[in-house]
N, C-alpha and C positions, 0 to 999 in steps of 0.2 A: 294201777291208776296211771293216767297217761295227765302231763302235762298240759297245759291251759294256753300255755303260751308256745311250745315248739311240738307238743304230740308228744316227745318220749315217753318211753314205759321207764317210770318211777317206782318204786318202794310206795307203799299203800299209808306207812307210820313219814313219809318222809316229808321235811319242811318248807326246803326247797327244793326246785330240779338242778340233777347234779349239772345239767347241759349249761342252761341258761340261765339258773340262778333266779327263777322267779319265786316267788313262796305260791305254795299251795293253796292257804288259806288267807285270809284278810285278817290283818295284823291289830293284835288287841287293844295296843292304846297306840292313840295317836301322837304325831310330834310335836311338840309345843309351840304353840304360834310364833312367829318372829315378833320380838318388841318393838314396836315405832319407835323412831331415833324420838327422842324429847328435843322442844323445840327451843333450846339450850343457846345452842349455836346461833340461830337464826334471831333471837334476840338480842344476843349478844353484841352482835353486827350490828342491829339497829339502835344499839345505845351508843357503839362505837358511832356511827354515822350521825346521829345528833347533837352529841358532845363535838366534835369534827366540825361541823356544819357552824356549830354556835362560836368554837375558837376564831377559828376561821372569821365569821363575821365580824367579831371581835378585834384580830389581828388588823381586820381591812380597814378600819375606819380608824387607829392607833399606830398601825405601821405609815414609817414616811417614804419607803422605796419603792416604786413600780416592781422590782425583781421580787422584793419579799411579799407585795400582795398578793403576785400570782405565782409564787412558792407557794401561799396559802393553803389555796386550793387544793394542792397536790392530794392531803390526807381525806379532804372529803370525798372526793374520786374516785379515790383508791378504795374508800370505806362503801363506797354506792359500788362500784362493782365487786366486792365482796359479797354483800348482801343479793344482789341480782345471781350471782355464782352459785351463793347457797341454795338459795329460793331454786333454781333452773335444777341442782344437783336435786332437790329432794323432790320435786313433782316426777321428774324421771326415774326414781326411785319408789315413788307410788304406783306409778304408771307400770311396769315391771313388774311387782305383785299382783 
């Protein structure tokens, strides 16, 4: 039997070719699908970012310093580009399969 993929003359009982390592036949079960990440993460972030958002609004109308209103902010920010990173990370990761 000659190989499918490089021609070598192979063994007739043999599984793969010893050259190139391809299998002779088509492989009986297949591999198990990859599991979708759960969207765990992703809303995670978005409880972080509204909890964030409401302190935040909170803070600004009870805080008496200019420095600490716009400290405020800092976490909802940070919590909104979090969530845009994730959301960006997992369509890319779609996209790819």
């Amino acid at each position: 039997m000659r190989c499918r993929n490089c021609g070598t003359e192979i063994a007739d009982k043999a599984l793969i070719c010893f050259r190139c390592g391809t299998a002779t036949t088509e492989a009986k079960y297949k591999p198990a699908a990859p599991r979708r990440a759960s969207s765990g993460l992703l809303l995670a972030s978005l409880v972080v970012l509204v909890l964030s958002l409401a302190a935040a609004v909170a803070i600004q109308f009870t805080a008496s310093g200019e420095m600490v209103r716009l400290a405020v902010w800092a976490a909802p920010i940070i919590a909104a580009v979090r969530v845009i990173i994730v959301f960006v990370a997992r369509r890319k990761r779609s996209r790819l399969k």
